[in-house]
N, C-alpha and C positions, 0 to 999 in steps of 0.2 A: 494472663496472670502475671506474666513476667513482668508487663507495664504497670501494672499495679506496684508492683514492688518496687520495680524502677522510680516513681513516681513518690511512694513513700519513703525510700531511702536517699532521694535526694532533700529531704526536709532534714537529713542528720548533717549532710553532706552539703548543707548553706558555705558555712566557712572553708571548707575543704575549695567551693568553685569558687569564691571570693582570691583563694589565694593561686588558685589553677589562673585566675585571669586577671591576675593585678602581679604576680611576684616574680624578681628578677631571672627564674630560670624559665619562665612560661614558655619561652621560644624549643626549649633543652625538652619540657613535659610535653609539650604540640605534640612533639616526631616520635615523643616516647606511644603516646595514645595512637596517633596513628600507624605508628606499627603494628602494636598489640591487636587494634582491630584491625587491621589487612593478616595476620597472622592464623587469627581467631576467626575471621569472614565474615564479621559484623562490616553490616553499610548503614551502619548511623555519622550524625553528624557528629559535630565535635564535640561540643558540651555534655550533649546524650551518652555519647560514648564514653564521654569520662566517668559520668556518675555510673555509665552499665559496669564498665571495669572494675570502679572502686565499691561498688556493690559487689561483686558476682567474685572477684581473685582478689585475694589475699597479698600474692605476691606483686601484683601491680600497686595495690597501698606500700607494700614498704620502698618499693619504690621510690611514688610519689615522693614519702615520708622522708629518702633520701633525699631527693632533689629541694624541697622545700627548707632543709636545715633546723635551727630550732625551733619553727615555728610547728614543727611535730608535737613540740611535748605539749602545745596546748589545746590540741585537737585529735592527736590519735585516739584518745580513748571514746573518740564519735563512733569509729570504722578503724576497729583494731587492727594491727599488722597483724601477719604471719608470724607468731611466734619463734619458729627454728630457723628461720632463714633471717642472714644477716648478713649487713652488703657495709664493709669497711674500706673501703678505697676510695682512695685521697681525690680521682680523676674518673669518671665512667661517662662515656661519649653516650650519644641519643641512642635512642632505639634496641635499649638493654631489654631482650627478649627471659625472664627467668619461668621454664615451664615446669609444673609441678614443683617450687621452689621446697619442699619438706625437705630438711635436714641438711641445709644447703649455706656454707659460709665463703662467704668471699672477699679477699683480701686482697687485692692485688695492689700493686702500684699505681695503674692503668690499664683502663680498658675503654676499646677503641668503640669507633659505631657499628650500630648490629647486630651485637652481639647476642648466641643464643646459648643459657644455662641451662641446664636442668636439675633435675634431684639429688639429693643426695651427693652434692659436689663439695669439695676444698677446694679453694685457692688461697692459698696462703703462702706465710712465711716458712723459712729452712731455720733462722735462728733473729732476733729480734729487728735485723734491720734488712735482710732479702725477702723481697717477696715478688710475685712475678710481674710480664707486662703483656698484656694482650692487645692484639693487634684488631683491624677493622675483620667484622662478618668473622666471627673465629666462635666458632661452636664448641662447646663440652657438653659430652653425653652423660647420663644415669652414671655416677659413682667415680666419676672419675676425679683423679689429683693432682693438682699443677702446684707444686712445690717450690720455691726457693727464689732465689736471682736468675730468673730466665727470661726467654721472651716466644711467646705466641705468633709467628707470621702472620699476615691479613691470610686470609679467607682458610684457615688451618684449622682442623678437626681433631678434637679427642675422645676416641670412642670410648663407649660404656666399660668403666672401671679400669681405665688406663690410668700409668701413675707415670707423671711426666715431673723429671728433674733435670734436663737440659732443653737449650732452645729447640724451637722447632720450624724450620724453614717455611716461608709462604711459600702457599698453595698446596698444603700439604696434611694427610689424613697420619695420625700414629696411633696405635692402638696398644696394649699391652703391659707385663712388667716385667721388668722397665719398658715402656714404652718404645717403638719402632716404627719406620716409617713404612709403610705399606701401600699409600699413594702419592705419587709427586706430580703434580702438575695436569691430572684426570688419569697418570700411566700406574699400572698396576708397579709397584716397587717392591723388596724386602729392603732396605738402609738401616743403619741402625743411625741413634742419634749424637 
């Protein structure tokens, strides 16, 4: 049944692979697709994969929709985006993981490759011109808030409804609020930030 659908919703999804395989970020959308299916444990191939994505999650279309630039506005309403999740930064490296994207904004400055959101997340700004930078493989959990002019270390963890308003060193888990550092480097820690 699933191929059924897959089969039918790629006939909405004509232009969506038109520009998956002609437009200048194609190389930036590749690694994005192949993540999501190594993530997800799909073993299709690449085009299949895209149309199963952009069928099946939501938050992989607005994706897409990000990487593609204006040419969203003449084709999203084939394969609507995700309504509440919204991805405003200026820079986002390959292989932007967003799981259960609901209720989910993100602003950052930068963000590196990797990277994995989840629900119910801010990243934004502190007052109209700070906002944060995330670094490569840098995870946020369910509800959490990365606030202001700071920076994300590579491979750095914010757990579920942590509210983070200063940097946070790589290789490093903080959890809490205000946020503290609880693992550095695989070692159990208390630090503050």
């Amino acid at each position: 049944m699933k191929k059924v659908i897959i089969a039918v919703s790629s006939l909405r999804l004509v232009p969506h692979l038109l520009l998956f395989n002609s437009h200048s970020s194609r190389k930036i959308i590749i690694e994005d697709v192949r993540r999501w299916m190594f993530l997800l444990d799909k073993k299709h191939k690449l085009q299949y994969g895209f149309v199963d994505l952009m069928t099946f999650y939501p938050e992989f279309r607005n994706l897409f929709y990000y990487r593609i630039g204006f040419y969203k506005y003449f084709i999203n309403w084939l394969c609507p985006k995700m309504n509440t999740l919204f991805i405003r930064t200026a820079s986002v490296g390959s292989g932007l993981f967003i799981q259960h994207g609901f209720s989910t904004t993100i602003g950052a400055n930068k963000i590196g490759k990797n990277c994995w959101i989840n629900q119910q997340v801010t990243i934004g700004f502190s007052n109209e011109f700070d906002s944060p930078c995330l670094g490569d493989n840098v995870t946020i959990h369910a509800g959490a808030k990365i606030i202001g002019n700071l920076k994300m270390g590579n491979n750095s963890i914010a757990g579920a409804n942590a509210v983070v308003t200063k940097d946070v060193p790589e290789n490093c888990t903080v959890v809490g609020v205000p946020a503290v550092i609880i693992r550095r480097n695989g070692q159990k820690v208390r630090e503050e930030l």
